[in-house]
N, C-alpha and C positions, 0 to 999 in steps of 0.2 A: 854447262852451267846447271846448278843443282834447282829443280825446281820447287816452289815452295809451296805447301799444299792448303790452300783456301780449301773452307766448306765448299766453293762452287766447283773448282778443282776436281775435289774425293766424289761431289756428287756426278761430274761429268763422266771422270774416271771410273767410276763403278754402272753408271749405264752403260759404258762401252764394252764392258767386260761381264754387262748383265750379274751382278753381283749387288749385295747387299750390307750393311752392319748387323751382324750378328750377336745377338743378347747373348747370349748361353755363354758366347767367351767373350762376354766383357769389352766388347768392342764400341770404345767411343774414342774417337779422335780427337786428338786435340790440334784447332784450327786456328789458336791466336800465335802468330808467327815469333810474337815477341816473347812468348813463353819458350818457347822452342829455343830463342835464343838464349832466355835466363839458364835455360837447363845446362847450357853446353860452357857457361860462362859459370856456374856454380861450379860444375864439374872439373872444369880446367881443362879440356879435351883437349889433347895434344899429338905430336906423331909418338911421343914414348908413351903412349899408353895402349894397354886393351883393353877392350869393350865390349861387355856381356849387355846385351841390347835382348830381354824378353818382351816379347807381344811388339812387334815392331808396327802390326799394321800395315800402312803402304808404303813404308820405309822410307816418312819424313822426317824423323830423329836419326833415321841410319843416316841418309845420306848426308845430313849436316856435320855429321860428326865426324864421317868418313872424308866429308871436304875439310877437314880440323886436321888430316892425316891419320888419324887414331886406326889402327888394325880392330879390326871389329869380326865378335862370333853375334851373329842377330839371328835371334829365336821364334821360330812366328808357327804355331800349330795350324793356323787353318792354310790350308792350301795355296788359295787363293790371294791369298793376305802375302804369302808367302814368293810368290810369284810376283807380282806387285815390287813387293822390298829388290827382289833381284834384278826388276826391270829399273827400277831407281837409283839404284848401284851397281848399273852394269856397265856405267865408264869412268866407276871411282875404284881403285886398288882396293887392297888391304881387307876386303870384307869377303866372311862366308854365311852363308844364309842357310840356316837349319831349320829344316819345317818338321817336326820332331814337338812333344808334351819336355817342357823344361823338366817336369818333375817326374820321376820314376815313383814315389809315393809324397807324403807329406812331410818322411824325414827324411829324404833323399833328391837328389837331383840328379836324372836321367846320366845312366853310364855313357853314352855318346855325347851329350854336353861336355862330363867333366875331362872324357879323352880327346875331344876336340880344345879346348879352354889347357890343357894339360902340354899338346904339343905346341900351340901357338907358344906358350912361355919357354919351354923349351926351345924350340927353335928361333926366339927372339930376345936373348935370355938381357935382362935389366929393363924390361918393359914393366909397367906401374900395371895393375890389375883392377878393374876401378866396373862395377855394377851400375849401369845408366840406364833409365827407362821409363817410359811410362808404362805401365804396368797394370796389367788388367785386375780389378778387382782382388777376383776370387781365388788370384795364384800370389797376391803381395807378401802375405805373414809365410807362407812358406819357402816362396824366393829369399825374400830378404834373411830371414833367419838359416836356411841352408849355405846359404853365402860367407853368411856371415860367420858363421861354427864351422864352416868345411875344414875338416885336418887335411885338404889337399888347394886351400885356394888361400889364399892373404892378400885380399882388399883393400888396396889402398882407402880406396872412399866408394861409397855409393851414394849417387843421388838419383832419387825416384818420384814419379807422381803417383798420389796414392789417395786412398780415401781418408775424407779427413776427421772422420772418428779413428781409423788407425795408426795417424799423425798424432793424434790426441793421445792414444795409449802409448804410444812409443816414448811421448816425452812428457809424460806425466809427471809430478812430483807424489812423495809421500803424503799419504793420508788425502787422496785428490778419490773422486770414484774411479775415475777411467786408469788409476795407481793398478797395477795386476803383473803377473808374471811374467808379459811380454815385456814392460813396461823396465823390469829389473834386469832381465838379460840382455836386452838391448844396451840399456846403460850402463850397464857390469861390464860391457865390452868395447864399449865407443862411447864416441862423442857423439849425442845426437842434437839438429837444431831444423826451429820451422822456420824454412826458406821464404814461403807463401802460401797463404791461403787463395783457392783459385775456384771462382763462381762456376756453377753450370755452365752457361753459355759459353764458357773458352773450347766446349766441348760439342762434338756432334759424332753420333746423335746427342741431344741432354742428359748426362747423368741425374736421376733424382736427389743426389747430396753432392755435397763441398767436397774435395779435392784437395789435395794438399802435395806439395814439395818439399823434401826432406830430402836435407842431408847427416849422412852416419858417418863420422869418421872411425872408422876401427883404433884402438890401443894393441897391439900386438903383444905387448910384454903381459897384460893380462890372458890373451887368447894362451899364454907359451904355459903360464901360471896355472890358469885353473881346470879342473876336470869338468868340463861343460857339459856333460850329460848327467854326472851328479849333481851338478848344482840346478841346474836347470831341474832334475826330478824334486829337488827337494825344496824347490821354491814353487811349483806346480804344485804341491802335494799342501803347502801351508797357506797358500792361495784360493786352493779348492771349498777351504773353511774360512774362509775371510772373516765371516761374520763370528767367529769364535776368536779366544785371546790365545796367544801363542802355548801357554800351560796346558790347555786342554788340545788343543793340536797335535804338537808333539808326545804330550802323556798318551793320545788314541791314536797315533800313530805307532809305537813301539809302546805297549800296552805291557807286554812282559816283560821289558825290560827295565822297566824305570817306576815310580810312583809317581803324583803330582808335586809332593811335596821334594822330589828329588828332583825335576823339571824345575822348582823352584831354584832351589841351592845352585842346579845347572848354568839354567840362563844367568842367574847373579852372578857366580864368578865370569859371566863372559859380557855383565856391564848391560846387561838386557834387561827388561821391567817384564815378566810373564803375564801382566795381564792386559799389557799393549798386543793389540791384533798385529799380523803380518802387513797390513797396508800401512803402518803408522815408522814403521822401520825403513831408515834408509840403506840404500843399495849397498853400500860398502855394510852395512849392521848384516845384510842379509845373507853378504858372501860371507863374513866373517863368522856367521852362524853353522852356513854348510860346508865350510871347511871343518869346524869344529866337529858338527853330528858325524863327518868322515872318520877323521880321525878315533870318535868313542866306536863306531858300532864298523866301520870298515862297509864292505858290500853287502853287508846286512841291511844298510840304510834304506839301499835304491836297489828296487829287486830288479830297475831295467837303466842301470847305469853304465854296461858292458855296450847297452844297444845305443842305436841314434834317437837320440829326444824326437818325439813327434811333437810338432811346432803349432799345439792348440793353445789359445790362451782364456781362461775362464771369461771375459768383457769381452770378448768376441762373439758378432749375434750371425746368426745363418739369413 
């Protein structure tokens, strides 16, 4: 029987094993059982599915999930944590445990992830490919957006707990403050919706902010559609001057190549107002912009659109 891990639980279990929660990675647990279940019931966990499970902790999300049948890759950097997850699923099938940095940089996700995550589908091939987790802090905007843009991974769905300022950016609307570039590529690509909002206390140790549940649903015929390191550069790039209108933006962006008053005549014929800011534009105005600057200037646009976007977003605080 899978056991379910109360704060008294993790706290016994970690004096036995003389261990502690670790700040540095983001280590808070979450001890309300019934959230535990909301996650696995948003998600749909199933035996046809697989499950990329980062920051597992003591592997009370793995093992519920794995009692769901779901084949699960769970990713846990610290050691210990790591160890943990494998003694929690060590009389449930279908799960590998990688104590492994999910991310190899900020645009990329560790070559052992993606080759592990890579044969699972292979060797199980019509299995749903689905990102479940509660997810430490400081790796969410880079997990999720690696996932999500991977030219080698197609997501059915991701549901995650996350910080709920970053909940807030993800499903922002136009012209809102926390509207920003994360805010555009997430929604250029998915459906995104707040599941819940979740107090400290569902947490131990206490995080000092809100929490949130999010679920993404991916569109795929968009991810097939557009060039997501162009678009992404060039929505980064008009974001960066928020506070400027779209005319002066683009005109000091390609400086040689255009005037202001040519930026004008531009955005008109593409149904744009030049002296509306990038945050007043909604998402389909914004793709429909960076398709366009592709087409006029080609690789001239984006001098790093050959490479993987690194997944900052300007409203993002350290």
């Amino acid at each position: 029987m899978t056991v379910r891990q109360t704060r008294s639980y993790l706290q016994q279990l970690f004096a036995r094993n003389g261990i502690a929660p670790r700040h540095r990675l983001g280590q808070n647990f979450l001890i309300d059982l019934n959230i535990h279940d909301l996650i696995v019931e948003t998600a749909a966990v199933s035996p046809d599915d697989l499950i990329l499970e980062v920051g597992t902790g003591a592997g009370a999300l793995t093992a519920l999930m794995a009692g769901k049948g779901a084949a699960i890759v769970a990713v846990e950097l610290d050691p210990a944590m790591a160890r943990l997850t494998r003694e929690a699923v060590a009389e449930l099938p279908r799960v590998q445990v990688l104590n492994i940095d999910a991310l190899a940089s900020k645009s990329a996700l560790a070559p052992e992830l993606l080759a592990t995550l890579r044969a699972a589908l292979q060797s199980q091939p019509g299995l749903a490919f689905k990102l479940v987790a509660n997810l430490p802090y400081y790796v969410a905007t880079p997990i999720i957006a690696n996932v999500l843009t991977s030219p080698e991974l197609s997501p059915a769905l991701i549901v995650v707990t996350i910080q709920r300022e970053l909940a807030d950016r993800m499903t922002a609307p136009p012209s809102s403050p926390a509207y920003g570039s994360l805010s555009v590529l997430v929604q250029a690509l998915a459906e995104v919706s707040l599941v819940r909002i979740l107090p400290p206390s569902v947490f131990w140790p206490r995080p000092k902010v809100e929490s949130a549940i999010v679920s993404i649903r991916p569109d795929p015929s968009q991810k097939r559609t557009m060039d997501i390191a162009w678009f992404h550069e060039v929505i980064r790039k008009v974001f960066l001057h928020r506070r400027q209108n779209l005319r002066r933006v683009l005109a000091g962006l390609w400086p040689e190549e255009w005037t202001k008053s040519e930026v004008d005549l531009y955005l008109q014929s593409l149904g744009i107002d030049g002296r509306l800011r990038a945050e007043a534009l909604e998402v389909r105005q914004l793709q429909s912009l960076a398709l366009a600057l592709k087409k006029r200037f080609g690789d001239g646009a984006a001098r790093t659109s050959r490479n993987r976007p690194d997944f900052e977003d300007e409203n993002a605080k350290t």
